[in-house]
TIGUKOL-891869 format. One record per residue (C-alpha): x, y, z negated. Coordinates in pm, whole numbers, plus 50000, padded with zeros to 5 digits. Layout:
N
+-------+-------+-------+
|  east | north |    up |
+-------+-------+-------+
|     X |     Y |     Z |
...
+-------+-------+-------+
This chain:
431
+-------+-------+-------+
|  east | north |    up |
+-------+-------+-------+
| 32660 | 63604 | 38746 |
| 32632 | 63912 | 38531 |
| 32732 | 63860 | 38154 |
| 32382 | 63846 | 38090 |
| 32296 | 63608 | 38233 |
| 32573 | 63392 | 38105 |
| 32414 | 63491 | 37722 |
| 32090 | 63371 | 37847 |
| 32291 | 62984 | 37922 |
| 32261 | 62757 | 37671 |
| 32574 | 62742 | 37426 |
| 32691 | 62411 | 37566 |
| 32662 | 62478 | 37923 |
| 32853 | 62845 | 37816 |
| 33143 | 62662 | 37645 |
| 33143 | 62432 | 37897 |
| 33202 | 62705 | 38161 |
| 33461 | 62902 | 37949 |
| 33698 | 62584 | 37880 |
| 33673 | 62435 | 38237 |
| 33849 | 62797 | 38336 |
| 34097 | 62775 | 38065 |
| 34193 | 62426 | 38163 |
| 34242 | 62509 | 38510 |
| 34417 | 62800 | 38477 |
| 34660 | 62594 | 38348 |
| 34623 | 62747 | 37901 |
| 34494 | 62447 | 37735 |
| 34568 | 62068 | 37816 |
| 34321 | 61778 | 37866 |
| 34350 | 61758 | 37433 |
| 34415 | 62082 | 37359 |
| 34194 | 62366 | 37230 |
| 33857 | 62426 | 37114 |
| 33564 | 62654 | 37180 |
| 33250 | 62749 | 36971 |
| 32970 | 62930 | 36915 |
| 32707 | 63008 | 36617 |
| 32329 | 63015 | 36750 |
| 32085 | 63258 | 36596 |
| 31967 | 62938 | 36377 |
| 32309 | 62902 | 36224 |
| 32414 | 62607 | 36429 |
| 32737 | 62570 | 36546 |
| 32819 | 62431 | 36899 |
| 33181 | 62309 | 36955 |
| 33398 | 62120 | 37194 |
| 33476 | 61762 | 37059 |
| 33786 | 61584 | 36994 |
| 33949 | 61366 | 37177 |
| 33781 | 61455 | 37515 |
| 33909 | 61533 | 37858 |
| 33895 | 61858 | 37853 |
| 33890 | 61876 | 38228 |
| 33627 | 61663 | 38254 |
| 33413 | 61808 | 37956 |
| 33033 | 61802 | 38051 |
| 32717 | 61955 | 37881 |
| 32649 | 61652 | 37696 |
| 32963 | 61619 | 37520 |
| 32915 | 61943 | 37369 |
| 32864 | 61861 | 36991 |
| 32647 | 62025 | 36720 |
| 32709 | 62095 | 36331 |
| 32375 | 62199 | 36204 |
| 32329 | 62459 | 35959 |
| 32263 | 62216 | 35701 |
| 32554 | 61986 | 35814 |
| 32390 | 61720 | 36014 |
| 32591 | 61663 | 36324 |
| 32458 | 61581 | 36632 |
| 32620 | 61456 | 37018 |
| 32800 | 61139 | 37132 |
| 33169 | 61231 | 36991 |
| 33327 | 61411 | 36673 |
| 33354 | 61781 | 36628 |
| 33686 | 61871 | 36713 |
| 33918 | 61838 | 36424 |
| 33957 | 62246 | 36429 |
| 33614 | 62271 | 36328 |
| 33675 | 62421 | 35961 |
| 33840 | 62715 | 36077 |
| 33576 | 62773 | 36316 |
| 33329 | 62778 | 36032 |
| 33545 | 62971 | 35796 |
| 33579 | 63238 | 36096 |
| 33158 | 63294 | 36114 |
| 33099 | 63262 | 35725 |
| 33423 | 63535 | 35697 |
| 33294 | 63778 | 36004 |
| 32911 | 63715 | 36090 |
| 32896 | 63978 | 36337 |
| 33157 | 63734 | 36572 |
| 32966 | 63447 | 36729 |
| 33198 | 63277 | 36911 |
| 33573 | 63136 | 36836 |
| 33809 | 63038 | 37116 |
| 34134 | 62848 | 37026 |
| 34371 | 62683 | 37246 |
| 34780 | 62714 | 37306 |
| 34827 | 62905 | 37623 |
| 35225 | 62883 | 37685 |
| 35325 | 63285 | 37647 |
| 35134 | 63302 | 37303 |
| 35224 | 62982 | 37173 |
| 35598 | 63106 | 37242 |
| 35509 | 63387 | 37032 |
| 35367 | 63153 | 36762 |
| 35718 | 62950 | 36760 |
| 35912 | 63257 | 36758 |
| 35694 | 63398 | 36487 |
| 35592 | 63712 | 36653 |
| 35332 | 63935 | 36759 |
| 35283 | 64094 | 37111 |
| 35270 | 64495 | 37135 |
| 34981 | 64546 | 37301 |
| 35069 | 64877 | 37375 |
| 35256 | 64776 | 37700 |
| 34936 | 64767 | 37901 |
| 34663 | 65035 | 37762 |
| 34339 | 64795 | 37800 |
| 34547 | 64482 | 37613 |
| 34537 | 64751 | 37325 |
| 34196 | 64852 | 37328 |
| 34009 | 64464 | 37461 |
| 34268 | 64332 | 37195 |
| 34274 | 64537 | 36901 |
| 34534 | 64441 | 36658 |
| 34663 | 64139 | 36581 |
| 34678 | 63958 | 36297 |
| 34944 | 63684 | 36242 |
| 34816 | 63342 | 36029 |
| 35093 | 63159 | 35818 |
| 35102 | 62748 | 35984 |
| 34916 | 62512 | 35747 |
| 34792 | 62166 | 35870 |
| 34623 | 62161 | 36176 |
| 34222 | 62039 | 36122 |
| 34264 | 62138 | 35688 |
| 34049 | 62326 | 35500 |
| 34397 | 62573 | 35462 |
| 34426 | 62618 | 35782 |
| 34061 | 62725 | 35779 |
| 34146 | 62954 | 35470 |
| 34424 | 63107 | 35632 |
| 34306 | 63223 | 35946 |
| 33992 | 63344 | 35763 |
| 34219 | 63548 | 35557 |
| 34330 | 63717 | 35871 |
| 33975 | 63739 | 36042 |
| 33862 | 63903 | 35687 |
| 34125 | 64233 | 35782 |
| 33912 | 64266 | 36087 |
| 34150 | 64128 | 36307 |
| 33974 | 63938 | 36627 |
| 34285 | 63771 | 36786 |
| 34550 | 63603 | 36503 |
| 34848 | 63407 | 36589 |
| 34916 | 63125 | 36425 |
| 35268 | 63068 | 36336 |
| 35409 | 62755 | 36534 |
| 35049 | 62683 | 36674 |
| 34867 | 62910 | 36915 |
| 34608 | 63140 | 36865 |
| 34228 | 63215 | 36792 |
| 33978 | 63498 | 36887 |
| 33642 | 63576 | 36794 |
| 33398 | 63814 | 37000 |
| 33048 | 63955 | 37015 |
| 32996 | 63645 | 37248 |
| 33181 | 63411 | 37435 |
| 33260 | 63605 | 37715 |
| 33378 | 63872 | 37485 |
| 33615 | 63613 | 37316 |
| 33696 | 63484 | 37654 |
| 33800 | 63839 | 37785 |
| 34043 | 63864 | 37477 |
| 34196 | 63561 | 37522 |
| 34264 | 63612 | 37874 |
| 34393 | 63986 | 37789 |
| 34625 | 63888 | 37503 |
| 34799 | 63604 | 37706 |
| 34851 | 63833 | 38026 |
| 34980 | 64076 | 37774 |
| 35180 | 63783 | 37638 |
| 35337 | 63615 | 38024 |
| 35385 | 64029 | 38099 |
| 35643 | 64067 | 37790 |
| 35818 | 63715 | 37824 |
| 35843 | 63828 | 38203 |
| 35999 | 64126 | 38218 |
| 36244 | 64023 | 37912 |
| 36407 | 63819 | 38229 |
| 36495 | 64110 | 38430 |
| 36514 | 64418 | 38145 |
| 36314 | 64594 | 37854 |
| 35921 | 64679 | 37795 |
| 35858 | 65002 | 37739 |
| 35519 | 65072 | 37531 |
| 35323 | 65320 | 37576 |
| 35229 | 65570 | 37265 |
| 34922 | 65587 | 37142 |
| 34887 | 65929 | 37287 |
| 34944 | 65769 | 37621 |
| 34658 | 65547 | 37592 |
| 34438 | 65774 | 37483 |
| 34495 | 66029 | 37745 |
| 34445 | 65716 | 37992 |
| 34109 | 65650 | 37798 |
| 34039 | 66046 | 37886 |
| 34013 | 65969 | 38184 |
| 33690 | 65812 | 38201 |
| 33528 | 65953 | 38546 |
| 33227 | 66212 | 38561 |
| 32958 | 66024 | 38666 |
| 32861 | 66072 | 39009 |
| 32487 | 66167 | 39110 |
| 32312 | 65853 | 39193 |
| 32087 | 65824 | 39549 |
| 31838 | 65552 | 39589 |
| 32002 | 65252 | 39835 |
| 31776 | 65115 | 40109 |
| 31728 | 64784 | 40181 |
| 32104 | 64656 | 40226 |
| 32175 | 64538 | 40595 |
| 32400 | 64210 | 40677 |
| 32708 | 64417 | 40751 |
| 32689 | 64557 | 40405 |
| 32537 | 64224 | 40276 |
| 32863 | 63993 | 40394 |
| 33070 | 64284 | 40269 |
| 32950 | 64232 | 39905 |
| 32951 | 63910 | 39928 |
| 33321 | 63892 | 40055 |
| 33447 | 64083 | 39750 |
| 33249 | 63875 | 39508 |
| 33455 | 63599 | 39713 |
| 33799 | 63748 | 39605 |
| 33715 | 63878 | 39288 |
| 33670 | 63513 | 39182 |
| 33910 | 63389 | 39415 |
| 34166 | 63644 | 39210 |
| 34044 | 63501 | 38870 |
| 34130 | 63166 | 39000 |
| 34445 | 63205 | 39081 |
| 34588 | 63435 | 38769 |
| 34612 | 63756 | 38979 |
| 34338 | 63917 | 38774 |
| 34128 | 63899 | 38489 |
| 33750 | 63916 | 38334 |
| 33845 | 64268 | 38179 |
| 34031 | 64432 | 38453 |
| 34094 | 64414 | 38811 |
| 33927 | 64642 | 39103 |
| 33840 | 64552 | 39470 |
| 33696 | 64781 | 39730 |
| 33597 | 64803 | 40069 |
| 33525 | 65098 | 40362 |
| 33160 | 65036 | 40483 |
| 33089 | 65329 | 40708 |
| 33304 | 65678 | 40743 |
| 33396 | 65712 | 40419 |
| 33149 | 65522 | 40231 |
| 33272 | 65194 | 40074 |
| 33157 | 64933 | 39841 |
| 33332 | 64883 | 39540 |
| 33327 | 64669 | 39217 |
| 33154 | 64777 | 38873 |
| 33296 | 64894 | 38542 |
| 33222 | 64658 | 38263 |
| 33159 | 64351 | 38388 |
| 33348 | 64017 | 38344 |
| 33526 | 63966 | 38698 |
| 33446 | 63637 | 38660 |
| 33094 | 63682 | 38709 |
| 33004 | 63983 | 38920 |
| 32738 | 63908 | 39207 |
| 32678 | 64053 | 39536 |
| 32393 | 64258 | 39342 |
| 32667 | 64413 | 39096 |
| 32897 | 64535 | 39381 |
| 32796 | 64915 | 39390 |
| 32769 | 65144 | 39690 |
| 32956 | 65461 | 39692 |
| 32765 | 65679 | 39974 |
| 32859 | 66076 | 40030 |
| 33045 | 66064 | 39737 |
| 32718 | 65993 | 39515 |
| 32668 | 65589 | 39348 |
| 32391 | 65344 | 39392 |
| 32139 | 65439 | 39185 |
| 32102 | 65237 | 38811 |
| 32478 | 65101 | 38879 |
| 32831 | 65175 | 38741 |
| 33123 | 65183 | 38960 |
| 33511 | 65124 | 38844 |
| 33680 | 65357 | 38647 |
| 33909 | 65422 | 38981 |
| 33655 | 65469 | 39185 |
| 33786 | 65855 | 39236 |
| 34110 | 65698 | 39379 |
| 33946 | 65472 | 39631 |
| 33736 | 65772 | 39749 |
| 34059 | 65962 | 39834 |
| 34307 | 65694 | 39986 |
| 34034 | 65631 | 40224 |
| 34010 | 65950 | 40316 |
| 34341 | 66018 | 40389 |
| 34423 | 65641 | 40557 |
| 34174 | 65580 | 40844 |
| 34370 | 65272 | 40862 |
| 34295 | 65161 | 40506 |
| 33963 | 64949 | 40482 |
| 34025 | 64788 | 40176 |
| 34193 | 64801 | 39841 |
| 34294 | 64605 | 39534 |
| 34357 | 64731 | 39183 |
| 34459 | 64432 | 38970 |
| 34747 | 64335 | 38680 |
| 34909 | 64000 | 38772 |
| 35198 | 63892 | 38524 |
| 35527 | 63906 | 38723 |
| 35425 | 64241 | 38944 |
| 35365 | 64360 | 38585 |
| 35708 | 64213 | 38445 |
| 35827 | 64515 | 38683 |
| 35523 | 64742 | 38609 |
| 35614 | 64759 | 38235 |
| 36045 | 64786 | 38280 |
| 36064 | 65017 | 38555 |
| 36291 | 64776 | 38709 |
| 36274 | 64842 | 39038 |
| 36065 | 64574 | 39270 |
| 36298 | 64536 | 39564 |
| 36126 | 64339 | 39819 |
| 36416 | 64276 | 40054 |
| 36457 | 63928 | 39924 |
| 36290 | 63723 | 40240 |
| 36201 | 63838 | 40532 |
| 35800 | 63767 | 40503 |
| 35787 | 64001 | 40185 |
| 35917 | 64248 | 40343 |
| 35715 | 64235 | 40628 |
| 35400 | 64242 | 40427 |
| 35495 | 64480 | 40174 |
| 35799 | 64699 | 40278 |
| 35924 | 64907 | 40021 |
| 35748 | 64893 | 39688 |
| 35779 | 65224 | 39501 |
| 35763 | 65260 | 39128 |
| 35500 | 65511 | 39008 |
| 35532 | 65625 | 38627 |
| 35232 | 65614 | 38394 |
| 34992 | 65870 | 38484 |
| 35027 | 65904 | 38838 |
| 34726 | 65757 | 38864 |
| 34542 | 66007 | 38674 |
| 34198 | 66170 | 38819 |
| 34379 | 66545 | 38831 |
| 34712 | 66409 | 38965 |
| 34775 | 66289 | 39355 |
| 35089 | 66164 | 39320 |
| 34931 | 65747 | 39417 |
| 34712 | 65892 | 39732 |
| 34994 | 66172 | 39876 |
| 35247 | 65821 | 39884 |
| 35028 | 65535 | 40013 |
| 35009 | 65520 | 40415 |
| 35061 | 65218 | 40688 |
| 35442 | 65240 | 40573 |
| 35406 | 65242 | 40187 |
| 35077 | 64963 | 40133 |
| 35150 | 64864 | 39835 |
| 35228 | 65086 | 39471 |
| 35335 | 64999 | 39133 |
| 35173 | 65195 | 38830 |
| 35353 | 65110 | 38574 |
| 35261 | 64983 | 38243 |
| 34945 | 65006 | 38431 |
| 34897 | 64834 | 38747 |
| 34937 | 64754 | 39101 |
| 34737 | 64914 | 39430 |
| 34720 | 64703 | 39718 |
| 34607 | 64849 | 40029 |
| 34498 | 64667 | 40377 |
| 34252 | 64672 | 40662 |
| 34052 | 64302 | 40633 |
| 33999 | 64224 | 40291 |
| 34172 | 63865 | 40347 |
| 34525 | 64089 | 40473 |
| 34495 | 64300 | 40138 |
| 34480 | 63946 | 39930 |
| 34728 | 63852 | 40123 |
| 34931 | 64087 | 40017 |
| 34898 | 64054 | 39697 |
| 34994 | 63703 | 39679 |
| 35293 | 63781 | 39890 |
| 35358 | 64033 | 39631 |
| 35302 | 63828 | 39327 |
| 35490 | 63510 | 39475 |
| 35779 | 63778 | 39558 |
| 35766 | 63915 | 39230 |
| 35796 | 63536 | 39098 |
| 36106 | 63452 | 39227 |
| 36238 | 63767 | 39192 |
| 36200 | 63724 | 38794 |
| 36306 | 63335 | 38776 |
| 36583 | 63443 | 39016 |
| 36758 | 63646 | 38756 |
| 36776 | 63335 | 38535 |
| 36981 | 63189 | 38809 |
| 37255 | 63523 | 38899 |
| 37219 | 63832 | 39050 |
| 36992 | 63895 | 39364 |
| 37146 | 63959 | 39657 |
| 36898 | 64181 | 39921 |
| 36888 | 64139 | 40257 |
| 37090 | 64453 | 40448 |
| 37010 | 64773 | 40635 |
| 37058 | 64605 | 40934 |
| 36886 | 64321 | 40881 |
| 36602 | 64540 | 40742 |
| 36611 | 64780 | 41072 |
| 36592 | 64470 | 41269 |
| 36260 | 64354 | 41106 |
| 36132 | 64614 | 41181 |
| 36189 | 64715 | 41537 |
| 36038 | 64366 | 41578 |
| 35738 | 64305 | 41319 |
| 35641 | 64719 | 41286 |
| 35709 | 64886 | 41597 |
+-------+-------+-------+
């Protein structure tokens, strides 16, 4: 579903949508949070108090009319002042999420703000972040507080020993900064466990943000056959499937796939991953794009690690919170903890910031049948594979690995598997 088409739901069946994929990926509870949204008549639609929140249908949805009347079956959640204060404060937002995912609420309790400058997107979806003194939950201070904060032009604010709230454009603009800002959050509290972050400088991210492809020449796609046809609709299948499960999210996160030679079919660049369609996944054909359609920001590297891997016929480009715990230390991601991970993955190298950089080859002159799998750090991870399934696969494998590997260190230090151990795996699995 393109974000369009979301704008074009109603705002109940929207907020509906949005805190049904909060809930389940596990950053509100069945009474926490609250979601709203101002229509073009003024009214505001928010999620009521005192309802399952993982059970929340249409109906439940409540309205606060522009002249006050309220209308629906429960209460207006108990946040709703704040919400109002936020659209009186900032008209141009129309939508307010709020809700205590665990990495920012440990931020709110320990009365800090995450640096956004770990990961160069968190910075620029983000923006700064403003940081709300705690006053009663559901009072008109509260609401006078955060609007305080909102009136700095801040979109995201933490409130102290609370959670946090975020305005956007529309929901799925204050969806994709919540989602951003508590990756960014899980990616700090992460690697604290096994070293340091290390931000990047402004200068960094801007030369990342320089790096914005060329647009290729566009050719006119024929009708799409079935082979292509099941292809799009696989990675629409594991983009979501990805979402699901935390290993990417609606502002970043890249999945391609060889169609024929050198051709492949790859995602598109600014769309929420949560809603891409088989019709958004764009065609990259003798090196030129579908015609009317915008392919990923990486598209370059896809072109050249399947030209120089036959063997390759897939690839993921995603953030996921513990591979990024290494991404953003430069710890080193040493796989030779069981013998499956290694297996899948073998050695994982670390790739500094920039590698992955149109002009620079470093990522496609290291990834082959021996090395599947990179880390860019403070940026992200490549997975590489033949069936798209295998590449996933990987990428769980890594993830899960990565996992331990960080709640490990809470426990002592990690002892590898050996040399010989290692040689043995793979005269057996790899030969």
């Amino acid at each position: 579903m393109k974000n369009l088409d979301v704008e074009m739901m109603h705002p109940r069946d929207q907020i509906v949508m949005v805190i049904d994929r909060i809930y389940r990926r596990g950053m509100t509870t069945t009474s926490g949070g609250n979601i709203s949204i101002i229509d073009e008549s003024g009214n505001i639609w928010i999620t009521p108090s005192g309802v399952d929140k993982g059970n929340l249908r249409a109906r439940d949805i409540m309205c606060v009319k522009k002249d006050g009347e309220i209308v629906g079956p429960h209460t207006p959640s108990s946040e709703y002042p704040f919400h109002k204060a936020i659209f009186e404060m900032r008209p141009e937002l129309k939508a307010v999420i709020h809700a205590h995912p665990p990495a920012l609420v440990s931020f709110s309790i320990a009365r800090a703000i995450p640096d956004t400058n770990v990961i160069p997107q968190a910075k620029n979806v983000c923006g700064p972040i403003g940081y709300a003194p705690y006053a009663l939950p559901g009072s008109d201070e509260l609401g006078a507080v955060i609007a305080k904060e909102f009136a700095k032009g801040f979109k995201a604010v933490i409130m102290e020993n609370h959670g946090t709230v975020l305005g956007g454009s529309d929901l799925s603009d204050a969806f994709q900064r919540f989602e951003t800002l508590e990756l960014c959050a899980r990616t700090i509290i992460n690697a604290k466990t096994i070293g340091e972050s290390r931000r990047l400088s402004d200068d960094q991210i801007d030369a990342f943000e320089d790096q914005i492809p060329r647009l290729l020449p566009e050719f006119t796609a024929e009708m799409h056959d079935s082979e292509e046809r099941a292809i799009r609709a696989d990675i629409t299948k594991i983009v979501r499937r990805a979402c699901q499960q935390g290993l990417m999210i609606s502002s970043y996160g890249t999945v391609s796939h060889r169609w024929r030679g050198n051709d492949f079919l790859i995602t598109p660049t600014n769309e929420s991953r949560w809603d891409i369609s088989p019709e958004d996944i764009v065609l990259i054909k003798d090196g030129q794009r579908e015609k009317g359609k915008l392919p990923s920001r990486s598209t370059w590297l896809h072109q050249e690690i399947y030209k120089k891997n036959p063997e390759v016929n897939s690839i993921i480009l995603t953030q996921s919170p513990y591979l990024m715990a290494y991404g953003v230390t430069g710890v080193k991601f040493d796989v030779r903890t069981i013998p499956e991970s290694w297996i899948f993955l073998q050695d994982v190298p670390n790739m500094p910031f920039g590698s992955h950089f149109r002009d620079r080859n470093e990522i496609v002159d290291i990834i082959d049948k021996d090395t599947p799998v990179v880390i860019v750090e403070n940026d992200s991870v490549v997975v590489t594979g033949d069936k798209l399934l295998q590449t996933f696969d990987r990428l769980e494998v890594a993830e899960f690995s990565a996992k331990s590997m960080v709640m490990g260190a809470s426990v002592g230090t990690m002892v590898p598997i050996g040399d010989k151990e290692i040689e043995d795996l793979r005269k057996k699995f790899l030969s």
